[in-house]
NUTI-350345 format. One line per 2 residues: number of its first residue (from 1); their letters; for each residue x, y, z of C-alpha. Coordinates in steps of 0.5 Angstrom, whole numbers. Example, Ala and Ser with C-alpha at 12.3 -4.5 7.8 and 13.67 -1.06 7.14 Angstrom:
BEGIN
1) as) 25,-9,16; 27,-2,14
//
This chain:
BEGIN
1) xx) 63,29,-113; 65,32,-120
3) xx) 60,39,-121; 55,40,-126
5) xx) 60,44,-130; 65,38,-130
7) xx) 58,32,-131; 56,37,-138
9) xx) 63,37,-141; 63,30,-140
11) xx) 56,29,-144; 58,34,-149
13) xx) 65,29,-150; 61,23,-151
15) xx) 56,26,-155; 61,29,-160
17) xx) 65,22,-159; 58,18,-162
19) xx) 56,24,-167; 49,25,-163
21) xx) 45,31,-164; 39,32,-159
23) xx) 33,35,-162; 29,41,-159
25) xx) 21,40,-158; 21,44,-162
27) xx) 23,40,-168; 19,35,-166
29) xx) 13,39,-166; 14,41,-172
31) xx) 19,37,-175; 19,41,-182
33) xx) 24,45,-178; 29,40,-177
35) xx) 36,41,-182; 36,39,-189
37) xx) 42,35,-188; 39,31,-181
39) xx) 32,29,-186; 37,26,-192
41) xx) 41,22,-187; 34,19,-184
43) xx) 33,16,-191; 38,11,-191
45) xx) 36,9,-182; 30,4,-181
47) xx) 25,6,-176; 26,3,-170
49) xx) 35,3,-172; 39,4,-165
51) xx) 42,11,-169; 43,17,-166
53) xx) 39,20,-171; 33,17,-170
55) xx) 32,22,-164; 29,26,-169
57) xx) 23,22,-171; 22,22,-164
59) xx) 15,26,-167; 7,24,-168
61) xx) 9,26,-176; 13,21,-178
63) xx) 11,18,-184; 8,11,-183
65) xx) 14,7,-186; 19,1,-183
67) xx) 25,5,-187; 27,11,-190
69) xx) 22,15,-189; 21,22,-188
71) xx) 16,28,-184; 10,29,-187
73) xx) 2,30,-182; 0,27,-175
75) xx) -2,20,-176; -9,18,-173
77) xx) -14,14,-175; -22,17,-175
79) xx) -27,11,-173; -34,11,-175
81) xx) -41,10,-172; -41,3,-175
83) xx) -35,1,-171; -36,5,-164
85) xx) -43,6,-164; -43,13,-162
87) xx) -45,18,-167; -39,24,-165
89) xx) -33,23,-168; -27,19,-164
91) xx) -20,21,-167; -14,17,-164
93) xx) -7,20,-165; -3,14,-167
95) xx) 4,12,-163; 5,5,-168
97) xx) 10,10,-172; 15,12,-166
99) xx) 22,10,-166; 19,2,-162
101) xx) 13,3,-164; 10,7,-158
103) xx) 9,14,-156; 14,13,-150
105) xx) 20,15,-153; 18,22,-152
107) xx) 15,21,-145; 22,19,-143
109) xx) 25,24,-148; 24,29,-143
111) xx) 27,27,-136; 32,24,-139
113) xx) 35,30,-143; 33,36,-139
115) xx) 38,32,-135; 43,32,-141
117) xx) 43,39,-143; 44,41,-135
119) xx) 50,37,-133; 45,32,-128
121) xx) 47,26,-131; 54,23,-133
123) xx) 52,18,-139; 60,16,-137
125) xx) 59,14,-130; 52,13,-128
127) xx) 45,9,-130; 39,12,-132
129) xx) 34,7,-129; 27,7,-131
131) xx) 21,5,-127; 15,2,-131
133) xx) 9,-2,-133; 12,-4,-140
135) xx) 12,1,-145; 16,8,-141
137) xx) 22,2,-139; 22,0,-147
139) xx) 22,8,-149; 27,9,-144
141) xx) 31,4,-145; 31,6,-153
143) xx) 33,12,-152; 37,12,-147
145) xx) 42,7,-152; 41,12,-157
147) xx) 44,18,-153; 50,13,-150
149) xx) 47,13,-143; 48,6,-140
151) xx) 40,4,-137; 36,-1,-132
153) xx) 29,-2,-133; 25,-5,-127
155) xx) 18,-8,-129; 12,-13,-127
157) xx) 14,-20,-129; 7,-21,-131
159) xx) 8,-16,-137; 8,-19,-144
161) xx) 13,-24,-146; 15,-19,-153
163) xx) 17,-13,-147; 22,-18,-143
165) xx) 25,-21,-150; 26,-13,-154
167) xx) 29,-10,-148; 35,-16,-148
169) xx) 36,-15,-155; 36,-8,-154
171) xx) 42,-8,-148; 39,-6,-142
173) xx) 39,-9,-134; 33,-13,-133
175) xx) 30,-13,-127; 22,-16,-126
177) xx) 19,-14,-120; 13,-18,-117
179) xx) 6,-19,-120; 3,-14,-127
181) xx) 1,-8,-129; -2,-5,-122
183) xx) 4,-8,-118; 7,-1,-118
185) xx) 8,0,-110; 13,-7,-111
187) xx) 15,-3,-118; 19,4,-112
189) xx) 21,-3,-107; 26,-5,-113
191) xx) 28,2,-115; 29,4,-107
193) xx) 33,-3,-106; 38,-1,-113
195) xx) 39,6,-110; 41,4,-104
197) xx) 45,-1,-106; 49,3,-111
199) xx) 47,10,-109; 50,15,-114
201) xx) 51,10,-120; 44,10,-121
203) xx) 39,17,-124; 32,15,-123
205) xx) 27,18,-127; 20,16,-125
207) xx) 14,17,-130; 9,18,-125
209) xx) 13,24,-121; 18,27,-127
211) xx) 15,33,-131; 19,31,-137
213) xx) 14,27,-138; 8,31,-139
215) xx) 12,37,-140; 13,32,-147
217) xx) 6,32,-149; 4,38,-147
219) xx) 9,41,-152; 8,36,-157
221) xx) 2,32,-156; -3,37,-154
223) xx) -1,41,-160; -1,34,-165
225) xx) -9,33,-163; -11,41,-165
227) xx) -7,41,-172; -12,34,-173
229) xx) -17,38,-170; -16,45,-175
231) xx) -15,41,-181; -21,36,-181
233) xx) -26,40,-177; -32,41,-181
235) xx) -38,46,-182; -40,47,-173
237) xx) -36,41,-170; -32,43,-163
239) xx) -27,39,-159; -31,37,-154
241) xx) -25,32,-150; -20,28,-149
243) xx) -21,21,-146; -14,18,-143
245) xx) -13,12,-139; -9,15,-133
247) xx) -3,11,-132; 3,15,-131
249) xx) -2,21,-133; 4,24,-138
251) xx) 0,23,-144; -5,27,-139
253) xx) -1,33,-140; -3,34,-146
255) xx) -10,37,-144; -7,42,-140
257) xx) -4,45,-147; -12,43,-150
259) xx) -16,47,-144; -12,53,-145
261) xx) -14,52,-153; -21,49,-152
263) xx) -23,51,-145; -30,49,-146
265) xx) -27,41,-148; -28,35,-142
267) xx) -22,31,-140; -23,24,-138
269) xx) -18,20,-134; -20,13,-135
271) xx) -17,7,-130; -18,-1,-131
273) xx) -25,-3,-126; -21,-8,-123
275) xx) -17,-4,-119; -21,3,-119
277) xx) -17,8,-115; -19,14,-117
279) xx) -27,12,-118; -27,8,-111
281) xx) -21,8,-108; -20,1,-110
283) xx) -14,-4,-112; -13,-10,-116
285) xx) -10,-13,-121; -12,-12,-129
287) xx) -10,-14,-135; -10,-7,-138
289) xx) -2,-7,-140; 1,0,-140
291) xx) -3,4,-135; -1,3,-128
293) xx) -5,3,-122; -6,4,-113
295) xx) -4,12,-113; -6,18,-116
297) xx) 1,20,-121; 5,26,-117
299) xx) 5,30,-125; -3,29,-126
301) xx) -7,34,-125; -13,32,-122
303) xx) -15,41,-121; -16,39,-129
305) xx) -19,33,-129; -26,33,-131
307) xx) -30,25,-130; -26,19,-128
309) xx) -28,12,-133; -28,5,-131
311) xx) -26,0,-137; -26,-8,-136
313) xx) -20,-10,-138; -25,-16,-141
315) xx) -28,-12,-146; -21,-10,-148
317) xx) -18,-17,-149; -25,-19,-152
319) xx) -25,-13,-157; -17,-14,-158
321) xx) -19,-22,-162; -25,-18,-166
323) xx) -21,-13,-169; -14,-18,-170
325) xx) -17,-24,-172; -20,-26,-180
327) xx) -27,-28,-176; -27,-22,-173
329) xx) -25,-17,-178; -29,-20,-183
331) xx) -35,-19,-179; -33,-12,-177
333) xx) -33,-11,-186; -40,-15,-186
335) xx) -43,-8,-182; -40,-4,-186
337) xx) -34,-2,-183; -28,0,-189
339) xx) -24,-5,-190; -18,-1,-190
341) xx) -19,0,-183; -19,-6,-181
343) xx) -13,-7,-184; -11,-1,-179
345) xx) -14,-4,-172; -7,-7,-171
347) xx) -5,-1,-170; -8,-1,-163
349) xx) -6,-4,-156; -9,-6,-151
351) xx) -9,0,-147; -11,3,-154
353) xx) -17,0,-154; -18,2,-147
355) xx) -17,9,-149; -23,8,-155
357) xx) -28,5,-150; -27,11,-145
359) xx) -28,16,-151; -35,11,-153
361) xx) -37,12,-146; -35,20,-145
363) xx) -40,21,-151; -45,17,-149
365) xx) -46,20,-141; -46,27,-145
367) xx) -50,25,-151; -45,28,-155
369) xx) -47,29,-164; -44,29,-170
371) xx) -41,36,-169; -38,34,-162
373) xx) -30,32,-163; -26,27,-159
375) xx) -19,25,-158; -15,19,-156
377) xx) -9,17,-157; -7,9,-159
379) xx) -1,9,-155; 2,3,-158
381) xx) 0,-3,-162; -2,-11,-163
383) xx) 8,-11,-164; 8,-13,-156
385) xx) 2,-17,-155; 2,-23,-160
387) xx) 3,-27,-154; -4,-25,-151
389) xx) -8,-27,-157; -5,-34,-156
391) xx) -7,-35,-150; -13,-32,-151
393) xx) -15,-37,-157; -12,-42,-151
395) xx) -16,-41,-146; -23,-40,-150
397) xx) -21,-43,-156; -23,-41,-164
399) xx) -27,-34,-165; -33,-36,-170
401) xx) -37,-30,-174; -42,-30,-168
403) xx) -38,-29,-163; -34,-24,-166
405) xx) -41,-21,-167; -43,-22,-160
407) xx) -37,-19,-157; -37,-13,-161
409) xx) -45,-11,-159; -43,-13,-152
411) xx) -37,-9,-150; -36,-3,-156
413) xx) -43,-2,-159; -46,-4,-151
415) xx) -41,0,-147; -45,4,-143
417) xx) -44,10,-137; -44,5,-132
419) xx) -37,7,-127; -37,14,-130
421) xx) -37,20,-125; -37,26,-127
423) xx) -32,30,-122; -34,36,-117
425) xx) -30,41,-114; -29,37,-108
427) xx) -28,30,-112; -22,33,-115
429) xx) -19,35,-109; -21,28,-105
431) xx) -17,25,-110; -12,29,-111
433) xx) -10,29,-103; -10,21,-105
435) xx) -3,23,-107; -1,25,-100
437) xx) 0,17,-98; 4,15,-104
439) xx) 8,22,-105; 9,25,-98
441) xx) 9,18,-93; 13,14,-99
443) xx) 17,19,-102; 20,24,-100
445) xx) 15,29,-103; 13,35,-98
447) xx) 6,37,-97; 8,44,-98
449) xx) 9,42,-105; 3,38,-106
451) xx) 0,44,-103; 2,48,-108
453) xx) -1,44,-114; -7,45,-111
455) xx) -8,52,-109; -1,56,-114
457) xx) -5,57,-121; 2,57,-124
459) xx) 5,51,-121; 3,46,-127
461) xx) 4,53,-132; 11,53,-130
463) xx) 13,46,-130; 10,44,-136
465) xx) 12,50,-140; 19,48,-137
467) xx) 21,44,-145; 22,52,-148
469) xx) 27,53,-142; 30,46,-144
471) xx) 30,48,-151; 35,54,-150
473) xx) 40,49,-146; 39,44,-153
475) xx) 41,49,-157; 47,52,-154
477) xx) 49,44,-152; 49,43,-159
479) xx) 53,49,-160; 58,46,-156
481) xx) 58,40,-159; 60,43,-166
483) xx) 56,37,-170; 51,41,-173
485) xx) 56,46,-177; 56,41,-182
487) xx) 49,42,-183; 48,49,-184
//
């Protein structure tokens, strides 16, 4: 086995052979400060572009164009009363403007180049292997191409056919495991099977226990929604939460950052009602794409979790033909929603809309106002799911203006706090020791260390704030590189 010495310089030769320069999150953070030079080449290179450089669009600032653009504010939509029905403010971070159109590029950002930068993977001998309920194997898939590391991506055949079709484009091996979204046991079966069969070959880095995911949004997520919050705040309004579908609870990782900020603020952590695991202990399948299901993720912590949501995933497929089809749009204009925005409403996917009905039904269970502010986040857009509005209008036929109307005050203004549960001490560590039967019986994990996680304040301080420490190892592997001297 060559040793981490031998695996870096192996990376840094690759990265010099293909002109690659990694960012720092940092720099995605505040892309301001990245060089001048690197922004001036951005302007030739289109959004979704298989070039190196993109890695630095990796980043809630990119300017909302297809090609050439630049930096310039976070990107999110502020939805009013007259399509939510709640009269607090729902702000929703928007992911459409990533590198593949979701926030996921930065969630496997993470994983894989904290293993880069400290010579734990050789993108010349071994594959990066990305276990997924859609969105994390497409970001990883993208970004790995961009950093020359040859990837495997193992999903739910039931995932949408626009997945499937992008990963071939994007040159990826393709593995579809049995069953959908909340298949995620079957999901470790195949990933099991691959490591067996071709051992070190294979670097798995699984969303659901590898802090780089969260560790993103800690650095860059979290800070995203207190920049909007800071420069739209008006008169006595305050951060009252963040509402967030769990799936691998990376994007959760945001809220450790915001509770240091805001300790006052609610998180929610929503799952679809057709498999409830954190609010029965229940299992199934749903049509909720994205979000993943049956366990409690390893890198969620649930000390921090404040209520746990459950969203029909009939209420998203419902409100998805509202806000996507002219019957349903011209509805939403005839009760006065700006026309502008609903030419925006196709910048969220079916888990973003989920993220909104859990944002409704927090503001409704705490009778929140106009001066109570919550976030959300459109993880991705309608790119991936033009296939569900076909089989929607196959199955139940043409959306007319009465049904839209219907649809709207049934499943958005209608939302209600049923299947909400406002956690106590002893809920949180009920459903934290949920982590025992996948983590600890299924995979490997200690119960020292799920320990830990539990009683050591520190534990989720360290390992989210590990990104400043990869940030140093950034640095000095570009130095290596010697590809930023022209730059400066």
């Amino acid at each position: 086995m060559p040793t981490a010495d031998q695996v870096l310089e192996n990376t840094i030769q690759r990265c010099r052979e293909r002109d690659i320069i990694i960012p720092t999150f940092r720099e995605m953070r505040n892309p301001e400060s990245v060089p001048e030079g690197i922004k001036e080449e951005l302007g030739a290179i289109g959004l979704w572009d298989l070039n190196p450089r993109n890695l630095f669009r990796i980043t809630w600032k990119n300017e909302p164009v297809a090609s050439g653009g630049g930096f310039g504010d976070v990107n999110f939509l502020d939805l009013p009363s007259e399509l939510t029905g709640v009269s607090a403010r729902i702000i929703m971070l928007v992911g459409k403007f990533f590198p593949t159109g979701a926030h996921k590029v930065g969630a496997t950002f993470g994983p894989l180049v904290e293993k880069l930068v400290r010579g734990a993977f050789d993108p010349t001998t071994q594959k990066a292997l990305w276990p997924s309920t859609g969105n994390y194997c497409r970001g990883g898939a993208y970004d790995a191409a961009l950093l020359a590391c040859p990837s495997i991506a193992v999903l739910p055949q039931g995932m949408s056919r626009e997945r499937f079709d992008w990963l071939e484009r994007v040159g990826s091996e393709i593995f579809a495991t049995p069953g959908s979204e909340s298949n995620v046991k079957e999901i470790y079966d195949k990933v099991k099977a691959l490591k067996a069969e071709r051992g070190d070959e294979i670097v798995v880095l699984n969303q659901f226990e590898d802090f780089g995911n969260a560790a993103w949004h800690y650095a860059c997520t979290g800070p995203a929604m207190e920049e909007v919050f800071n420069r739209t705040r008006t008169g006595s309004q305050r951060f009252a939460g963040v509402c967030l579908t769990q799936g691998s609870a990376g994007t959760l990782g945001s809220a450790d950052y915001l509770k240091e900020v805001f300790p006052r603020l609610k998180v929610v952590a929503a799952e679809a009602l057709q498999c409830p695991t954190l609010l029965y202990n229940g299992y199934g399948a749903h049509r909720i794409e994205g979000i993943g299901d049956k366990h409690v993720p390893w890198i969620h912590n649930m000390k921090n979790t404040d209520v746990a949501v459950g969203i029909d995933d009939e209420a998203c497929m419902r409100l998805l033909r509202v806000f996507n089809e002219s019957a349903g749009r011209a509805y939403l204009e005839a009760i006065g929603v700006d026309w502008d925005l609903i030419g925006r409403l196709d910048l969220l996917g079916i888990s973003s809309i989920a993220n909104l009905l859990t944002a409704v039904k927090t503001a409704k269970y705490f009778e929140l106002g106009a001066d109570d502010v919550l976030f959300t986040v459109a993880t991705d857009s309608m790119e991936m799911y033009g296939s569900r509005l076909e089989e929607e209008n196959a199955e139940h036929g043409d959306l007319t203006a009465a049904r839209a109307e219907a649809m709207h005050e049934r499943y958005l203004l209608g939302a209600a706090i049923d299947h909400v549960l406002e956690l106590s001490y002893w809920d949180r560590k009920r459903l934290h020791n949920l982590k025992y039967f996948t983590w600890v019986e299924q995979q490997g994990k200690t119960v020292e260390e799920l320990n830990a996680q539990w009683e050591d304040d520190g534990y989720w301080t360290s390992r989210l704030g590990a990104w400043r420490e990869w940030d140093e190892r950034i640095v000095a592997f570009n130095e290596r590189t010697g590809l930023l001297q022209r730059y400066r």
